[in-house]
C-alpha positions in Angstrom: -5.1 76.4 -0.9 -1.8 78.1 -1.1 1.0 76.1 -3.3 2.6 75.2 -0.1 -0.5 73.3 1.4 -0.8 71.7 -1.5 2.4 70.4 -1.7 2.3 69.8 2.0 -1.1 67.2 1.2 0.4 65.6 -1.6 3.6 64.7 0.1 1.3 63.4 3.0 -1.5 61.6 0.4 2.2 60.2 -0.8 3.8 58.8 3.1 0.2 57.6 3.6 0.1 55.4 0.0 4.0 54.2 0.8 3.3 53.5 4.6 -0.1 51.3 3.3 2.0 49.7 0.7 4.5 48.5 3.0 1.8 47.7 5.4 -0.1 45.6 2.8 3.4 43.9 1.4 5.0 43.5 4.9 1.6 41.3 5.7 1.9 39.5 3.1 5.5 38.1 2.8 6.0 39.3 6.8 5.7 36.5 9.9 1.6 35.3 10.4 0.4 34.6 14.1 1.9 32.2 16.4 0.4 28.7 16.3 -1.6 28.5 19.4 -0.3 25.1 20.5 3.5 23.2 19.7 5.1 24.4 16.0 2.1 23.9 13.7 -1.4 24.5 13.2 -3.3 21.5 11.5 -6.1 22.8 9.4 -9.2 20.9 7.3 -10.1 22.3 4.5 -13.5 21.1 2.9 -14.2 20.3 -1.1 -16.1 23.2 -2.5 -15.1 25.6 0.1 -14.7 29.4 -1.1 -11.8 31.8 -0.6 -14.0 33.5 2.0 -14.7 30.5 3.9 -10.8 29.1 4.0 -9.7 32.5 4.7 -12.7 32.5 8.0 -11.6 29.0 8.9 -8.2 30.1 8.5 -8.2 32.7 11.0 -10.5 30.8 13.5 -7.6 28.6 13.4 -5.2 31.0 14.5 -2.7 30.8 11.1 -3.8 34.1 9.5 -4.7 37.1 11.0 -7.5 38.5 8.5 -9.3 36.6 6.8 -10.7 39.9 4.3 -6.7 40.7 3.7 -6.4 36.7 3.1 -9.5 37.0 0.5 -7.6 40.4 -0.9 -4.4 38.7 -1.6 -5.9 35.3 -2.7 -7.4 37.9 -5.5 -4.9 40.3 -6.3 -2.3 37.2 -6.9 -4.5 35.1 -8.9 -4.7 32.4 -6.6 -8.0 32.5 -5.8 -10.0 29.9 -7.9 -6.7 27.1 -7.7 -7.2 26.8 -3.8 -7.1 23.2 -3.1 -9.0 21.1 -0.5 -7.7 18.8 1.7 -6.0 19.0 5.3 -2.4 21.1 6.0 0.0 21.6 8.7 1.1 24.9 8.9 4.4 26.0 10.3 4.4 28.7 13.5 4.2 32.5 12.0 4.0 31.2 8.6 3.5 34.4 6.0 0.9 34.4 4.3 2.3 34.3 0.9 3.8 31.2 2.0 0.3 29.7 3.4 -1.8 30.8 -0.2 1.2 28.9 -1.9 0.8 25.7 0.2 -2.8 26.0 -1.1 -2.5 26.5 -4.6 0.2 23.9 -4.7 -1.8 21.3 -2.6 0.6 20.8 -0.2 -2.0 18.6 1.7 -0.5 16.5 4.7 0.1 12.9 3.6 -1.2 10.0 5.2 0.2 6.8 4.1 -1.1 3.1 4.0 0.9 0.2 3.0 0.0 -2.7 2.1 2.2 -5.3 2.0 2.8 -7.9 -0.8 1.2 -11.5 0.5 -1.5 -9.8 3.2 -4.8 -11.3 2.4 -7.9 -8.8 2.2 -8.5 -9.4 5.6 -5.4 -8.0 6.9 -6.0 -4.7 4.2 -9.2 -4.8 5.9 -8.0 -4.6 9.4 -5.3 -1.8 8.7 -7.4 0.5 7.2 -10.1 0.0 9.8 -7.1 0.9 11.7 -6.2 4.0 9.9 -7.7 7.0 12.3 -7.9 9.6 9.6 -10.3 7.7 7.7 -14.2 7.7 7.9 -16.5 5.5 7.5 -17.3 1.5 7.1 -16.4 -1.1 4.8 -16.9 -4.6 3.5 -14.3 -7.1 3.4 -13.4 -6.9 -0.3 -12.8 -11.0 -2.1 -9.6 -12.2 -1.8 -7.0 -11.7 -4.2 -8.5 -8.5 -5.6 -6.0 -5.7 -4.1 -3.2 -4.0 -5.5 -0.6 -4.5 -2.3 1.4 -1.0 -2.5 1.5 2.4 -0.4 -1.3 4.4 -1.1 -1.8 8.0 0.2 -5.3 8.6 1.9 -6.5 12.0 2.9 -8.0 12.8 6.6 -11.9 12.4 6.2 -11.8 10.0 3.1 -14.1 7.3 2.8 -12.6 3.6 3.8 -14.6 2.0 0.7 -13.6 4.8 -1.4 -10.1 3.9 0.0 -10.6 0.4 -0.8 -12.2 0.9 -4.5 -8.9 2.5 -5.6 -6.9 -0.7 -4.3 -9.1 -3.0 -6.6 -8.7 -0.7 -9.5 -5.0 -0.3 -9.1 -5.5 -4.6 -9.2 -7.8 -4.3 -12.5 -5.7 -2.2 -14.0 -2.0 -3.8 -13.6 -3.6 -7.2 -14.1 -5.0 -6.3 -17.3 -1.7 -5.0 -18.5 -0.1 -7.9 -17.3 -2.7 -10.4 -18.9 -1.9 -8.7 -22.6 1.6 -9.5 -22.5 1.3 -13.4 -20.9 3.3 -16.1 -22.3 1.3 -18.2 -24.4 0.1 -21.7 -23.4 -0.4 -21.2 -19.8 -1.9 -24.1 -18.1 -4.7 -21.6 -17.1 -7.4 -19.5 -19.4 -8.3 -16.3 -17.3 -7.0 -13.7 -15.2 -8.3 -14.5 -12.1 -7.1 -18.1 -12.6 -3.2 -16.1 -12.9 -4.2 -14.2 -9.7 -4.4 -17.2 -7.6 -1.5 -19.1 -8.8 0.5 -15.4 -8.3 -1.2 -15.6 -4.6 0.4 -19.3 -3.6 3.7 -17.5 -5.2 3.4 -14.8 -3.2 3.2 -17.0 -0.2 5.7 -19.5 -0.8 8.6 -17.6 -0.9 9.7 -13.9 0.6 12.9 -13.5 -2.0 12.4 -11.5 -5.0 14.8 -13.3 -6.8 13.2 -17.0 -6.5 9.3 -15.8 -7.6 9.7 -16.2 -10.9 11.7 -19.9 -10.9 8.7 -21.0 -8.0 6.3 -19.9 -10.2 8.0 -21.8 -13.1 7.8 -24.8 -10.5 4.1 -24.6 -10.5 3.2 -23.8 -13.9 4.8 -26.9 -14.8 3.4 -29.2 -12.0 0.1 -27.9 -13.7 0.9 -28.7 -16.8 2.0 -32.0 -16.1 -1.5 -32.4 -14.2 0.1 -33.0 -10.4 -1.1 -31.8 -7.4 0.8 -28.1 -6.6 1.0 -29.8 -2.6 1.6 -25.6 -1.3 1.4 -25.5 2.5 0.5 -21.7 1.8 -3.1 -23.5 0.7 -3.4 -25.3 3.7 -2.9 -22.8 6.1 -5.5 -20.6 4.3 -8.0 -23.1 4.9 -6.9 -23.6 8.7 -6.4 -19.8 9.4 -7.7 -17.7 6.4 -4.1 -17.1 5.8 -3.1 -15.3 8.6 -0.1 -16.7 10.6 -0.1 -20.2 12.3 2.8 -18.8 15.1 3.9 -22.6 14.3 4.4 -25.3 11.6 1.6 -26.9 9.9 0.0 -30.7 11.4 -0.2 -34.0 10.4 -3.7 -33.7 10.5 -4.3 -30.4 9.5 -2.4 -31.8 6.2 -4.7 -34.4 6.0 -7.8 -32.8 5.8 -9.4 -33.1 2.4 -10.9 -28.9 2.4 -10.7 -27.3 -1.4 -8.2 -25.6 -0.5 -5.7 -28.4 0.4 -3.7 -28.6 -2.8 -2.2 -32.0 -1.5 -5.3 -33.8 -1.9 -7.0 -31.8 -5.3 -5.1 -30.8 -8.1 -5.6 -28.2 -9.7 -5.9 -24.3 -8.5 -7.7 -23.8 -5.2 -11.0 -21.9 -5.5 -9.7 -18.5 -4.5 -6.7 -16.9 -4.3 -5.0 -17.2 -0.8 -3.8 -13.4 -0.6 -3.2 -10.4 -2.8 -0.1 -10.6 -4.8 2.3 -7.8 -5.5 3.8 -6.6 -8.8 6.8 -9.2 -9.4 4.1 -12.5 -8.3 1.6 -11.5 -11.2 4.6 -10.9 -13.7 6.5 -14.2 -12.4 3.5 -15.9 -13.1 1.9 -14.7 -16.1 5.3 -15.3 -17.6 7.8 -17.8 -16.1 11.1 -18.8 -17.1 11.4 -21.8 -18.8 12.8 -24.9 -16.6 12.0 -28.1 -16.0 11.8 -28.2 -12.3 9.4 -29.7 -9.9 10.1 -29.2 -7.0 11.9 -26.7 -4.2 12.5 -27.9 -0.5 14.0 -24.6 2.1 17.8 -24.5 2.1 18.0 -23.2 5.8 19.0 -20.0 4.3 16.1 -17.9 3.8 15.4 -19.7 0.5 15.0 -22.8 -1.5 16.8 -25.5 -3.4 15.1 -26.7 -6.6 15.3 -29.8 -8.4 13.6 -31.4 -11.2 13.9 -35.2 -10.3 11.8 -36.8 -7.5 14.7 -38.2 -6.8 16.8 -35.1 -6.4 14.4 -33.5 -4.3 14.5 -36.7 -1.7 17.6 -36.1 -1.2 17.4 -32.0 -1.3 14.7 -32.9 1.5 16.6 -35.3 3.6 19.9 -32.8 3.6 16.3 -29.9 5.5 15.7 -32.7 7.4 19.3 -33.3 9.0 19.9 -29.3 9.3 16.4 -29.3 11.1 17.6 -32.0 13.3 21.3 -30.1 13.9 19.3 -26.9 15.0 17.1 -28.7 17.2 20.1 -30.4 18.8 22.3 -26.7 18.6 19.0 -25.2 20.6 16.8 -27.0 22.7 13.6 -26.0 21.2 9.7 -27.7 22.1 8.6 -30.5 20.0 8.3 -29.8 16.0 4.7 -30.7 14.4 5.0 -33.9 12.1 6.3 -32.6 9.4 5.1 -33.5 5.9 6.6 -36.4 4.0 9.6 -36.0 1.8 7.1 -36.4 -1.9 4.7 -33.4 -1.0 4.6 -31.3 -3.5 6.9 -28.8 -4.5 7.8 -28.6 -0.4 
């Protein structure tokens, strides 16, 4: 071959190695396919899969266009053993140096459940039988024993997996908690503190009165009188899910475990799961010498630490009751409880 030809081939050898390299890096940081349907492509990705099988159920799914050029690059970047699992959304035309990042970074979608602070393990029950990305059954776990919080759950994860990593979030704060308890509590173990935290919980939906109710029932224990909660009572009447109405005479009257008017003491289980700020109220109070608490009308409570102050505190609910009731025709009020109940 003359000098010429020669020269001629290599030039061409050259165009060909440039054009491929452009090719190659063009489909790489370049626009990927059109999602088939809206502006993503939702994608499942199954534990132990290999970069050949993402890359096939990739393409099947319309976000790459070769799933050998998807294996190539996956290699040649060093990406391809730090592929995670899980399920992503990818955008329209995304490039596929864009798709292998969302991979290695584990940009999974995120499916959040929340559970919120006073719901009893029935209600965490119900929502995550609820929660469509989920698989599988479960058991109602015992009461009390959830961490209430927002916890991210994966599309295909097991419910009682689900629910085994709400009770050790539980074990977990509460044993933190239980190491640094104020000493001489009127109760000796953790699950004891996890009911009390639970009537907490349910007696008042302001941050800033938890810790001064829960005061008001450590030392109604202490001083060995009843705790009279009307959270207790409507546990035993509805298993703590809402009345729609105020509590009865009679249902007040009934002489269940749970009815904290008629036996001192704790009830026999907690009444709910308790956030964060109910356990750490509870396992360590503020020192006051109050009582008792009646609602202000407010949103709140007034506390006292006399009977006799909270007579008075209850009459004052009473007559604002009675002005509301007058203000707005309303139907007729269940009997309410008499002025000494508890810390009511």
């Amino acid at each position: 071959m003359s000098r010429r030809g020669a020269r001629r081939s290599g030039g061409l050898l050259l165009a060909v190695v440039v054009l491929a390299a452009l090719w190659g890096w063009w489909s790489y940081v370049g626009p990927g396919p059109a999602a088939r349907r809206g502006p993503s492509t939702d994608v499942v990705l199954p534990r132990g899969a290999g970069v050949r099988q993402i890359g096939a159920a990739l393409q099947k799914a319309g976000v790459i266009s070769s799933a050998d050029l998807f294996a190539l690059a996956a290699r040649l970047t060093g990406q391809a053993g730090r592929l995670q699992a899980g399920e992503y959304d990818f955008r329209s035309r995304e490039p596929l140096a864009d798709v292998l990042r969302d991979l290695r970074d584990g940009r999974v979608v995120r499916h959040l459940l929340t559970i919120p602070e006073g719901w009893t393990s029935g209600m965490a029950l119900d929502a995550l039988l609820a929660q469509p990305v989920l698989v599988g059954t479960a058991d109602e776990p015992p009461e009390g024993s959830l961490l209430p919080d927002t916890y991210q759950v994966q599309r295909g994860e097991d419910r009682a997996e689900v629910l085994k990593r709400m009770r050790a979030a539980r074990d977990k704060l509460l044993a933190q908690l239980w190491a640094r308890r104020a000493p001489d509590l009127p109760f000796a173990t953790p699950e004891e503190a996890v009911t009390l935290a639970s009537i907490v919980e349910k007696e008042t939906g302001l941050p800033a009165e938890r810790p001064r109710v829960a005061a008001v029932f450590v030392n109604r224990l202490r001083a060995h009188m009843p705790l009279q909660s009307d959270p207790t009572v409507i546990y035993a009447v509805s298993k703590g899910r809402p009345l729609g109405r105020g509590l009865r005479a009679s249902e007040l009257a009934q002489a269940g475990p749970y009815n904290t008017y008629a036996h001192p003491g704790l009830p026999p289980t907690p009444i709910a799961n308790p956030g964060r700020a109910s356990l750490e109220a509870t396992l360590n109070p503020p020192k006051t010498d109050e009582l008792y608490f009646v609602a202000n009308g407010a949103g709140g409570h007034v506390f006292a630490s006399t009977y006799e102050d909270h007579v008075r505190n209850v009459a004052r609910w009473r007559q604002l009751e009675r002005d509301r009731a007058q203000a707005t025709p309303a139907p007729p009020a269940p009997a309410p409880a008499p002025a000494q109940q508890g810390g009511r």
